[in-house]
C-alpha positions in Angstrom: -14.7 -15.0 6.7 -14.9 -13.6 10.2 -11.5 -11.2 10.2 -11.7 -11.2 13.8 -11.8 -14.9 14.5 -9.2 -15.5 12.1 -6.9 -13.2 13.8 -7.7 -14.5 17.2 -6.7 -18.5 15.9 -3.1 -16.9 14.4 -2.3 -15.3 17.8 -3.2 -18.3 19.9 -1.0 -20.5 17.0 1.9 -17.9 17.6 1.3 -17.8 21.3 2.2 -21.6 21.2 5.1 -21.1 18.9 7.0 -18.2 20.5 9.9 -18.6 22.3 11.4 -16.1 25.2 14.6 -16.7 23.3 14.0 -15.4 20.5 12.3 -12.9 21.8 15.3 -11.7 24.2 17.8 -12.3 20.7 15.1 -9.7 18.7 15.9 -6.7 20.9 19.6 -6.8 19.2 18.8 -8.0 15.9 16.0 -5.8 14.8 14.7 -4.0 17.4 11.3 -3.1 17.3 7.8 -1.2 19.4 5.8 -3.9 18.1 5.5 -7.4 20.3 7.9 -9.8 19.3 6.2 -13.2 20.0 10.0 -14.9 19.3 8.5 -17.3 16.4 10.6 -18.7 13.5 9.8 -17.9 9.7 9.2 -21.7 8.8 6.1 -21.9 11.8 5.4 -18.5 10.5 5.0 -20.0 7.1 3.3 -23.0 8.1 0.8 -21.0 10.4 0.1 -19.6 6.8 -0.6 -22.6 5.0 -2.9 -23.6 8.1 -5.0 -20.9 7.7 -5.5 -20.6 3.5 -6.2 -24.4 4.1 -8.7 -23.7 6.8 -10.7 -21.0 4.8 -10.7 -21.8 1.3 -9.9 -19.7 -1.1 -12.0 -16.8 -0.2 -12.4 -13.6 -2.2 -8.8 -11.3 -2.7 -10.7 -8.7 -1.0 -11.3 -11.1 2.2 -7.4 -11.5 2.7 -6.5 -8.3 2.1 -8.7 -7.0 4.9 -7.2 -10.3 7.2 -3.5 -9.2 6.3 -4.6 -5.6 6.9 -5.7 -6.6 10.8 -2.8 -8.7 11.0 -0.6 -5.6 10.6 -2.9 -3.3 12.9 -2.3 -6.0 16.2 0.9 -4.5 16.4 2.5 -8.2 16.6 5.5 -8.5 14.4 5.0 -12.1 13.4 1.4 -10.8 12.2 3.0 -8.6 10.1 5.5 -10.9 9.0 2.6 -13.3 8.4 0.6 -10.4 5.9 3.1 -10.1 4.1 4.1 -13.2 3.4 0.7 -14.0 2.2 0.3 -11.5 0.1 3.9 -11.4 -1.5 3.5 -15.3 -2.5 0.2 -14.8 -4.0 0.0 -13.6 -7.1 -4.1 -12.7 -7.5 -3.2 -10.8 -3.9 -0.7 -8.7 -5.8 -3.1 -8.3 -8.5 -6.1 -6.6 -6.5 -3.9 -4.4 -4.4 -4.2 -0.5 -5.0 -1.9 2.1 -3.7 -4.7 3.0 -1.4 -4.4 -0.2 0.3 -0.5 0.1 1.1 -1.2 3.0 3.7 -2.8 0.4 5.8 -0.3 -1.9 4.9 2.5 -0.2 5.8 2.0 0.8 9.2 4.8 -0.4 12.0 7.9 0.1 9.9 10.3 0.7 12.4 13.0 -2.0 11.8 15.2 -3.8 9.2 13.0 -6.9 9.1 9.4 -5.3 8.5 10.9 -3.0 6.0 12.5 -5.8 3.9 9.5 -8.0 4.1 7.0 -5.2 2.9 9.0 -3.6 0.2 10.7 -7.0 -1.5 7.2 -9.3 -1.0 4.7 -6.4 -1.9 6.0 -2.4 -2.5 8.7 -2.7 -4.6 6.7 -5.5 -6.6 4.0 -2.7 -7.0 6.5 -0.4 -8.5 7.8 -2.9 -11.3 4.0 -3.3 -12.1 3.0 0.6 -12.3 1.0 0.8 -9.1 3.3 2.9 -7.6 4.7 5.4 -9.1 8.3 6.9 -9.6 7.0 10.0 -8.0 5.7 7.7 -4.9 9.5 6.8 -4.9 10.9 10.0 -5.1 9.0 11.3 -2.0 9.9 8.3 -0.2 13.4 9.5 -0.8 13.0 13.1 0.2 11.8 11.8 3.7 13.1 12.8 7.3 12.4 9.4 7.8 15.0 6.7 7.3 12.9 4.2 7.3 10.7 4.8 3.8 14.0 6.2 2.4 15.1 2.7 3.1 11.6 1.4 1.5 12.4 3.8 -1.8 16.2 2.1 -2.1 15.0 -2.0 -1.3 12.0 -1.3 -3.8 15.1 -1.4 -7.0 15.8 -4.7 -5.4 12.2 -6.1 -6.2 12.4 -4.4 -9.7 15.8 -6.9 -10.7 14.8 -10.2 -8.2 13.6 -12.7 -10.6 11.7 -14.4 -7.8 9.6 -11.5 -7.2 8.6 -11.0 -11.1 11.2 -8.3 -11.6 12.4 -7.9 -15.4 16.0 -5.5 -14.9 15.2 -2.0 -14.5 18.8 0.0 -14.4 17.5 3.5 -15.8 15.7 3.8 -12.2 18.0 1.7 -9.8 20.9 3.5 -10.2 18.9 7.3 -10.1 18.0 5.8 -6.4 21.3 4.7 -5.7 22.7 7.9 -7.1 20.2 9.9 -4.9 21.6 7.9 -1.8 25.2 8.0 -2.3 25.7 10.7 0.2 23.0 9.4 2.8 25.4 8.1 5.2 22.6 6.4 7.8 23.2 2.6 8.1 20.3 1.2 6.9 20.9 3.0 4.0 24.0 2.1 2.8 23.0 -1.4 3.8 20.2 -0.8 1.3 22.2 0.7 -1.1 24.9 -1.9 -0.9 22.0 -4.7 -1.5 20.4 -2.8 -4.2 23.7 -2.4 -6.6 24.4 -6.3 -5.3 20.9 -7.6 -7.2 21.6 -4.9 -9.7 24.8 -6.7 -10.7 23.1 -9.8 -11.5 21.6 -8.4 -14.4 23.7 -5.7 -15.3 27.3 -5.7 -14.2 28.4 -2.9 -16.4 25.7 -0.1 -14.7 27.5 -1.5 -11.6 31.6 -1.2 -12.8 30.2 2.3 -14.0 28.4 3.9 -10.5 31.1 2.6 -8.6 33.7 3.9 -10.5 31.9 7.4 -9.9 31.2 7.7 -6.6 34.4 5.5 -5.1 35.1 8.7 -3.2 31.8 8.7 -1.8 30.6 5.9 -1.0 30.9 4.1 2.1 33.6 1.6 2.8 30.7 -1.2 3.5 29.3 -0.7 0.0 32.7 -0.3 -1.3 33.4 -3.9 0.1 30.3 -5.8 -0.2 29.9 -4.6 -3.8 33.7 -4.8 -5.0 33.4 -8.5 -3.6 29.8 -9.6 -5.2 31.5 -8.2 -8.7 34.7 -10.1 -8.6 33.6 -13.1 -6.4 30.3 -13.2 -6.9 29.6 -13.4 -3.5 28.6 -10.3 -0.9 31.6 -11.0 1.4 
């Protein structure tokens, strides 16, 4: 596979796609440094299935060094795109090492990147062993909202069913413990998420933290997980 070629096809593909719409709407909705190209997730996705129908199957190793180019063009669908293909493929998952997710998870500056990365791929690394609780914890101890936001949406992939995660309370609620008094947005958004997906599998753990910290936590979390718990539903 020529990683360079390939690349060059997915940006002419998006290039046709985008729309100065949706590019204008992104500045709001998750603003970002990287070029927005203003394409939806479904020609995202079928831009994907393009491509793995182009090239074959191919080695693991030969789209994990496409999705890590992808990420390096500083194009946000591109990153969208890598992760995508990496998060649905399961002998992707497989050959990942943490060494790879450094070049991975470059360009993390907004909600959207974050989400995709640590639901699709980190988080999904953690439930298998690849990355360790002492990856996590550092994550949390960063200046660096954005990877504590990584550390907090990794619990989700540990209790998504859809992502191969089996329940893990023991360490979803020690993160949500260690965030209860991080009082950035995209944290309690992540927290608020992470005690949501939580409850699906263990609605006790859930009663219990926020019985705890009620004087603590932040109204949104108090809402949004009050409301999943008696209505099932986040609002």
């Amino acid at each position: 596979m020529d990683v360079n070629a390939v690349v060059k096809e997915i940006l002419e593909s998006l290039s046709d796609l985008g729309s100065a719409e949706r590019r204008e709407k992104s500045k709001t909705y998750f603003p970002t440094a990287q070029k927005v190209m203003g394409v939806t997730n479904p020609d995202v996705k079928f831009i994907l299935k393009e491509i793995r129908t182009s090239y074959g199957p191919g080695t693991p190793g030969e789209w994990i060094n496409l999705c890590k180019a992808l990420v390096v063009t500083d194009v946000f669908e591109c990153q969208v795109l890598a992760y995508e293909m990496i998060g649905r493929d399961r002998k992707l998952l497989d050959a990942l090492e943490y060494k790879d997710l450094s070049s991975l998870g470059k360009n993390l500056d907004n909600w959207a990147s974050v989400d995709h990365y640590t639901v699709g791929i980190f988080g999904v690394l953690w439930g298998r062993g690849v990355v360790k609780d002492s990856h996590i914890n550092k994550l949390l101890e960063s200046d660096n909202f954005w990877e504590r936001r990584v550390a907090v949406v990794s619990t989700v992939a540990l209790n998504l069913k859809s992502r191969g995660g089996k329940g893990d309370t023991p360490r979803t609620i020690d993160v949500c413990e260690r965030v209860v008094d991080d009082h950035h947005d995209m944290i309690q958004k992540a927290l608020s998420w992470a005690l949501r997906e939580l409850s699906k599998r263990d609605r006790e753990a859930v009663y219990s933290f926020m019985e705890r910290h009620e004087k603590r936590l932040a109204n949104r979390v108090l809402r949004e997980v009050n409301h999943k718990l008696d209505f099932g539903t986040k609002n």
